[in-house]
N, C-alpha and C positions, 0 to 999 in steps of 0.2 A: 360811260360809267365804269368807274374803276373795281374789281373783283381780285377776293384770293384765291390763288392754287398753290395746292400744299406738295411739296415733289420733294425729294430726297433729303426732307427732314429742312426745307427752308421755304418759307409765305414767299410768296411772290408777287407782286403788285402786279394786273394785265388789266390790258382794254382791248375790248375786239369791235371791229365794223363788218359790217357785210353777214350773210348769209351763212350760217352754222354748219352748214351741209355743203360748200361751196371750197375747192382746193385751199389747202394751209398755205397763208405766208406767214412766220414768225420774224419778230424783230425783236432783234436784241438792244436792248438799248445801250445806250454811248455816256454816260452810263445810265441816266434816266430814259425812261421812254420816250420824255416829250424831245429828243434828240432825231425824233421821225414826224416831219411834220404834217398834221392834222392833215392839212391838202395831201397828202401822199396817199396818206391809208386813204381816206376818202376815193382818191381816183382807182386806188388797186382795187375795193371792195367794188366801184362802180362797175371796174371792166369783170367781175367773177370771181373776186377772190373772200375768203375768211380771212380779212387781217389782224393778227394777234402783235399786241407791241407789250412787251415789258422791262420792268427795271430789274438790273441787276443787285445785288446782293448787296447791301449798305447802302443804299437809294433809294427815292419814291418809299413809295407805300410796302416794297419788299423786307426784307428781315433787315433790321439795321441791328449792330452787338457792340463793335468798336471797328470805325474807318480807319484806326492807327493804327492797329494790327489785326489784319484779318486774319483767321482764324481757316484759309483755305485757299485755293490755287487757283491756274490759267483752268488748268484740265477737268476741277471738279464744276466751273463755272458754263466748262462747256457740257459736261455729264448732265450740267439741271438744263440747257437746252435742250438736248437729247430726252429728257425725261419730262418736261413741257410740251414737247412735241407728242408722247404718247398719251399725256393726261389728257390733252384734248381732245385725243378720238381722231387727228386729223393727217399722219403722217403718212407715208413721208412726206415732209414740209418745205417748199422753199425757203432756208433760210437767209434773215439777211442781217449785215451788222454793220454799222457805221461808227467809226473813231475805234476808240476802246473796244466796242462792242464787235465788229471786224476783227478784233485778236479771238476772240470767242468761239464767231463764229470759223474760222477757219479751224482750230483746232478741234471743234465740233462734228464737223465735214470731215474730217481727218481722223477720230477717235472714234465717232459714230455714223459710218458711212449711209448704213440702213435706216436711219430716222428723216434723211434729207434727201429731196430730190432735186433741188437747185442751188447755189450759193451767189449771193449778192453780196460785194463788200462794196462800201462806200467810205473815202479820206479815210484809208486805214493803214498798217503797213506789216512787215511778215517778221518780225523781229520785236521782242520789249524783253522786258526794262533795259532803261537805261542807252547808253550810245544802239547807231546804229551799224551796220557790216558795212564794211569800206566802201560797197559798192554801192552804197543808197546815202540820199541826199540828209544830213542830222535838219535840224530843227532849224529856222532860219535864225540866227543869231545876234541879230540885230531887233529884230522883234521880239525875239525871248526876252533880251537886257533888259527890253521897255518892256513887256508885260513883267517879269518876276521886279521890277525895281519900283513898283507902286505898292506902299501899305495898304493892306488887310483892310476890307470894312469892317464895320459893327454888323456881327452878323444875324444880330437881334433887330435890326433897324433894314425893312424889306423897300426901303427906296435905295437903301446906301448899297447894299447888295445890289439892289437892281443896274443902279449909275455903275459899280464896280465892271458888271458885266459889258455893258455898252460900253466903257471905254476900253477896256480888253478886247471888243471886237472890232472897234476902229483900229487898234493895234495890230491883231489879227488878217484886216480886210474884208471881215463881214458888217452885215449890217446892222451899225449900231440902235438902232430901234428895233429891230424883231431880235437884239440879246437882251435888250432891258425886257422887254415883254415878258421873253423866255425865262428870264431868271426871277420876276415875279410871280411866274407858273410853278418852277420848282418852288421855291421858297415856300410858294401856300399849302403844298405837300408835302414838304420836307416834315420828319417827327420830330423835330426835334431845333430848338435853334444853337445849341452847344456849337463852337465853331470845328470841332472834328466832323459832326456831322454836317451841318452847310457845308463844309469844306469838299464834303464828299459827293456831295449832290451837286455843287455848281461849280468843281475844280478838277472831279475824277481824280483826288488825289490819294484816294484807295486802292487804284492801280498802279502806283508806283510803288506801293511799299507790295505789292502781290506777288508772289514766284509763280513765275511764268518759266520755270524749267518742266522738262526740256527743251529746243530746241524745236521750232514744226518747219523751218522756213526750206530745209530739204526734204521736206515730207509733201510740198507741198502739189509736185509733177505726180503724185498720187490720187489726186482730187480726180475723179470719173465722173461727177455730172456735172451737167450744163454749169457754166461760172458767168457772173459779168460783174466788174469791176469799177464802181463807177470812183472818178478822183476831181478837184477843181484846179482849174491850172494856176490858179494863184494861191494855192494853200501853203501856208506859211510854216503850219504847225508839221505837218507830214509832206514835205514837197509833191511834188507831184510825181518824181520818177521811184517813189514808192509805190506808186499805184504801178505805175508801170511796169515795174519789174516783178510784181503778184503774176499780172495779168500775162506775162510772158511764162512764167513756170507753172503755173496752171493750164493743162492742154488742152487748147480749144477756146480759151476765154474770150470775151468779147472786152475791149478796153472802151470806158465811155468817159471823155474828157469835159468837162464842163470848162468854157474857157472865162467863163464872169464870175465864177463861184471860188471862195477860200475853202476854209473850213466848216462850216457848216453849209447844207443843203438848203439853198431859196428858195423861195417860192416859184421863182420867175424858170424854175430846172423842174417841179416838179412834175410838168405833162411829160418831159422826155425821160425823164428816171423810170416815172410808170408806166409809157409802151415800153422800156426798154424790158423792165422787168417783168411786165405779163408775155411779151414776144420770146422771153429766154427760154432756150430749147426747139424753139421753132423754127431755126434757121432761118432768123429775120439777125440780119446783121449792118 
C-alpha cells in the first residue's frame, strides 16, 4: 500500500514490506519505485529487513510541479534521502539506488555520510548529465539511434504506452513483457497523463534537464561503508565498465556482475541481488 511522507517541504510516494522494527533498507527509485522489483523487496523483508522503496521527485505518487524544469538539483534529491531516512525512525539505512536513482544514492552516501550504513548501486554510473569521462563506456549507440528514432505514443492511450515500452526494451535487451507490464504499472499511478508528466514517469526524462553539479565522481574513494555494486553484463544503456569502475574507487566494494541481465533487474537475478545485499558487510564475498 502506497503512503505519504512529508520531508523537506516535498510528498513523497513510499511502500514498505517487512517488519517496522526490522534494520532500514531504502530504495531510491530509478525514477519510480516500481524500478525495484516486487520479488526483491519481498526476499530482503523475508531475510530481516524494513524495505522502504520510493519515488523520486516528479514520479509516482511523489510531488510532481513541472518534469520540464525542475525546480531543484542531484544534492537536494539526495538531502530528501537523507531526510527519509530520519522520518522513518530507521537510520542509519542501507541505502540502495538503481539507474538514475544510483546518482542519488551515491551523492547521498557522500553528502550524508551519518544517515547510511550501507550503499547498494545497481546499472548506475558516477558521472551525469550528459557525455561521459573518457574513461567509461557512453551509451551504446547503435541502440540509442533505434530507441530515440521511434515516435512518441499517445500518452493518454495506456496500451500504446505500454507496447512503446516493450519495444524499447527488446531495443534495450530486456525483457519485452515484464516492460509492458511495468509501464502499465506506472501509467496507472502516474497523476497525470500530460505527456511531460508520462514522460517523466516512463522515460526519467526529468533527469536530464537536472543539474547534477558538482562533480561526486572524485569524491567517491570517500565512501567508508560497506558498498556493493551490482551492474548486467549486457547493459546497453550504462555499459557495464561503469559499474566497474564505481566499484574500483569505492574502497572495499564488492562488484556483482549479472551476465544475463541489461538494464533493468530480472527476476530470474533477484535471489542473488538479495543474499548479496543482506550478506553486505559481513564479509561474505
Amino acid at each position: 500500500m502506497i503512503s505519504i511522507v512529508n520531508v523537506n517541504g516535498t510528498s513523497l510516494g513510499v511502500e514498505s514490506f517487512g517488519d517496522d522494527d526490522a534494520p532500514l533498507v531504502l530504495l531510491v527509485g530509478g525514477t519510480t519505485m516500481l524500478s525495484w522489483p516486487d520479488a526483491l523487496c519481498e526476499r530482503l523483508a523475508a531475510g530481516g529487513r524494513r524495505v522502504v522503496r520510493y519515488d523520486l521527485r516528479d514520479s509516482g505518487a511523489s510531488t510532481t510541479a513541472d518534469p520540464e524544469a525542475p525546480g531543484y538539483t542531484l544534492r537536494v534529491l539526495a538531502a530528501v534521502a537523507a531526510a527519509l531516512t530520519a522520518a522513518l525512525g530507521g537510520g542509519p539505512a542501507h541505502l540502495a539506488g538503481i539507474g538514475v536513482g544510483g546518482m542519488v544514492a551515491q551523492v547521498a552516501v557522500l553528502d550524508h555520510p551519518r544517515a547510511f550504513s550501507a550503499l547498494t548501486l545497481v546499472g548506475t554510473r558516477a558521472v551525469a548529465p550528459g557525455p561521459p569521462d573518457d574513461d567509461l563506456p557512453g551509451h551504446d549507440q547503435v541502440a540509442m539511434s533505434r530507441l530515440f528514432a521511434r515516435p512518441m505514443p499517445d500518452w493518454s492511450d495506456r496500451e500504446a504506452v505500454a507496447e512503446y515500452a516493450a519495444a524499447g526494451a527488446e531495443i534495450l535487451g530486456d525483457d519485452p513483457a515484464a516492460a509492458r507490464a511495468l509501464a502499465g504499472r506506472v501509467w496507472d499511478r502516474t497523476p497525470g497523463t500530460t505527456p511531460p508528466v508520462q514522460m517523466a514517469n516512463q522515460l526519467r526524462m526529468v533527469f536530464s534537464r537536472l543539474d547534477c553539479e558538482p562533480r561526486w565522481r572524485e569524491r567517491l574513494p570517500g565512501i567508508a561503508v560497506p558498498a556493493l555494486v551490482v551492474h548486467g553484463r549486457r547493459d546497453r544503456f550504462f555499459p557495464v565498465g561503469n559499474g566497474e569502475a564505481i566499484a574500483r574507487e569505492i574502497p572495499g566494494a564488492r562488484l556483482l556482475v549479472l551476465e544475463e541481465a541489461a538494464t533493468a533487474l530480472p527476476d530470474a537475478a533477484v535471489g542473488e541481488v538479495a543474499q548479496a545485499m543482506l550478506t553486505l558487510g559481513q564479509g561474505v564475498r
